[in-house]
C-alpha positions in Angstrom: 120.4 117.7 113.2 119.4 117.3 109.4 116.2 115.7 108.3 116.4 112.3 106.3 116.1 112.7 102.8 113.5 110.6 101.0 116.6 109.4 99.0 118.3 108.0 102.7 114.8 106.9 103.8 114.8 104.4 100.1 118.1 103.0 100.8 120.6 105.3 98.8 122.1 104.4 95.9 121.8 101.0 95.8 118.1 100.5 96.1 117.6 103.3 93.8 119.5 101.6 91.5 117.9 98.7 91.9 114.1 99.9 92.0 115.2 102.0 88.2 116.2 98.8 86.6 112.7 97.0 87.9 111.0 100.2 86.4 112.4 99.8 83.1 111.8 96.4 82.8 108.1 97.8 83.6 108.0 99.9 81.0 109.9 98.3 78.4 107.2 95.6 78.5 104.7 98.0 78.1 103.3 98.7 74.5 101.8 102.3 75.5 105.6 103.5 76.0 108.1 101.1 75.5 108.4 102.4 71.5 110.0 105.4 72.5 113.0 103.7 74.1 113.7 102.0 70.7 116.6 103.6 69.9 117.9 104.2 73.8 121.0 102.8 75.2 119.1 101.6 77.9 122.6 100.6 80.0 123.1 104.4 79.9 119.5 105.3 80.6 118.9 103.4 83.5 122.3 105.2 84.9 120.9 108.3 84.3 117.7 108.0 85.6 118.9 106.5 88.4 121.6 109.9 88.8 118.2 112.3 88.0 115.6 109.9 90.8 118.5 110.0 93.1 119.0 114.2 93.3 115.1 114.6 93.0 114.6 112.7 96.0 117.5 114.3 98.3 120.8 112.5 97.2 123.9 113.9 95.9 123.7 115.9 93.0 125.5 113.6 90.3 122.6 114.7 87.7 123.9 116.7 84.7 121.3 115.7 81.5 119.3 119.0 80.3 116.4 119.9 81.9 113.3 117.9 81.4 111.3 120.1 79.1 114.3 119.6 77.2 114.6 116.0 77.5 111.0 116.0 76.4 111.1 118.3 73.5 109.3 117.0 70.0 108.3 113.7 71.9 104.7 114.9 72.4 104.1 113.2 75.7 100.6 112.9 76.7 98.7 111.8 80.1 98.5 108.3 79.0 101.8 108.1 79.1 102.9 110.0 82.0 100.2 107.9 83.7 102.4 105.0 82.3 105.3 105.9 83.6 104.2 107.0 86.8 102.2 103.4 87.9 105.8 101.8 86.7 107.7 103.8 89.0 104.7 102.9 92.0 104.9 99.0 91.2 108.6 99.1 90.9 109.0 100.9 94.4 105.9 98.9 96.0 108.0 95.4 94.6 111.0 96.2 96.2 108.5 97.0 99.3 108.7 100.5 100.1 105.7 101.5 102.4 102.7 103.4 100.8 103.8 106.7 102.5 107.2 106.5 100.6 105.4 105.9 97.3 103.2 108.8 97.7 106.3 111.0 98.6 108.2 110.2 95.3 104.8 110.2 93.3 104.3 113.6 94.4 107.5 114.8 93.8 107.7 113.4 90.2 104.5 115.0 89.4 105.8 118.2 90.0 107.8 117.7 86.4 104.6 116.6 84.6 104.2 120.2 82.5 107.8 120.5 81.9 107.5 116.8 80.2 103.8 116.7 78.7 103.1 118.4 75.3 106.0 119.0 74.2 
């Protein structure tokens, strides 16, 4: 038998859908990041994130966007702002009431992409 992905244990597609679109309201009202999604579709961003959150937790591979030091590249990212983006992503998964051992699961596995995005 297969072990549950932490994408299955979120709900799938639809709640990750769901929880990306809370996020980026997050973050779009936040002054320390929202400038650089100025000049973002944000229709096609929150698709894509949604794709890239999905395969990072377990789901189908749907992801193709470059890698994320790519993604990154001349945006000079720095803690503040990964620390930004990461409470967004905790408050958007605790409002749509994933338990605390969930958070932690996802938290952990985006900060395994924090040197491919900082810095660069």
């Amino acid at each position: 038998m297969s072990e549950t992905t932490l994408y299955e244990k979120l709900g799938g597609e639809g709640a990750i859908t769901a929880v990306v679109d809370y996020f980026y309201e997050l973050v779009l009202a936040d002054e320390t990041v929202n400038h650089f999604f100025i000049n973002t579709d944000m229709e096609k961003q929150r698709k894509h994130q949604a794709k890239f959150i999905s395969f990072a937790l377990g789901g189908p591979n749907q992801y193709t966007g470059a890698s994320m030091a790519k993604v990154h590249a001349g945006m000079n990212l720095q803690e503040v702002h990964f620390t930004a983006i990461v409470t967004h992503l905790h408050d958007a998964l605790a409002h749509y009431e994933v338990g605390a051992d969930k958070i932690d699961q996802v938290l952990a596995k985006v900060s395994t992409l924090k040197d491919d995005i900082l810095h660069k």
